[in-house]
C-alpha positions, -999 to 999 in steps of 0.1 A, spaced: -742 -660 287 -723 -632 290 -706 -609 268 -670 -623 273 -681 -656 271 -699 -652 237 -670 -633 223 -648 -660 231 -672 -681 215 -671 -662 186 -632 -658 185 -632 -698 186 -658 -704 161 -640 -679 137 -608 -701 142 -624 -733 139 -643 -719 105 -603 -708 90 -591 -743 97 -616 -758 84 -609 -739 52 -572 -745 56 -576 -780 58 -603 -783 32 -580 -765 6 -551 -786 14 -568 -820 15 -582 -812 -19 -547 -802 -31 -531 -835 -23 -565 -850 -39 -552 -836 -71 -518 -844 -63 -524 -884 -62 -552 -880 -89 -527 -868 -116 -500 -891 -105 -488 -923 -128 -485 -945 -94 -500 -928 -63 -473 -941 -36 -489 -955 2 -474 -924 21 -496 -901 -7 -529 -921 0 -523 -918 36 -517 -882 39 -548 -874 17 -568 -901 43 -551 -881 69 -564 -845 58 -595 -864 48 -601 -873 79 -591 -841 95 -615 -823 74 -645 -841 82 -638 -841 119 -639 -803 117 -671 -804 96 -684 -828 124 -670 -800 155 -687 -769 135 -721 -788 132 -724 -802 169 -714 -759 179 -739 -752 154 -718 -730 133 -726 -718 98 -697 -699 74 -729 -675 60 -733 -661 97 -692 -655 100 -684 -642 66 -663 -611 68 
């Protein structure tokens, strides 16, 4: 591979690894959200199903690129 290629590799993976995070922090906030709520509402369970599902589809993207956070941690 050469060196452009592998840094746009890198550039990617580093984007993919901050969504992930994104997503990850904001699936586990609506989590809360509808946890502490008297009568979680359909539209609240959906958008946590949504980010869930987001989230793990990231998870699943990172693994078949074979990325790990340790190896991109600034």
């Amino acid at each position: 591979m050469g060196r452009k290629k592998r840094k746009q590799k890198r550039e990617v993976d580093e984007l993919l690894l901050d969504a992930i995070f994104s997503i990850e922090h904001e699936w586990k906030q609506i989590k809360s959200l509808i946890g502490r709520s008297i009568e979680p509402t359909f539209e609240g369970s959906s958008t946590e199903k949504l980010a869930q599902s987001k989230y793990l589809f990231l998870l699943r993207e990172a693994r078949h690129r074979k990325i790990s956070a340790v190896r991109y941690s600034k």
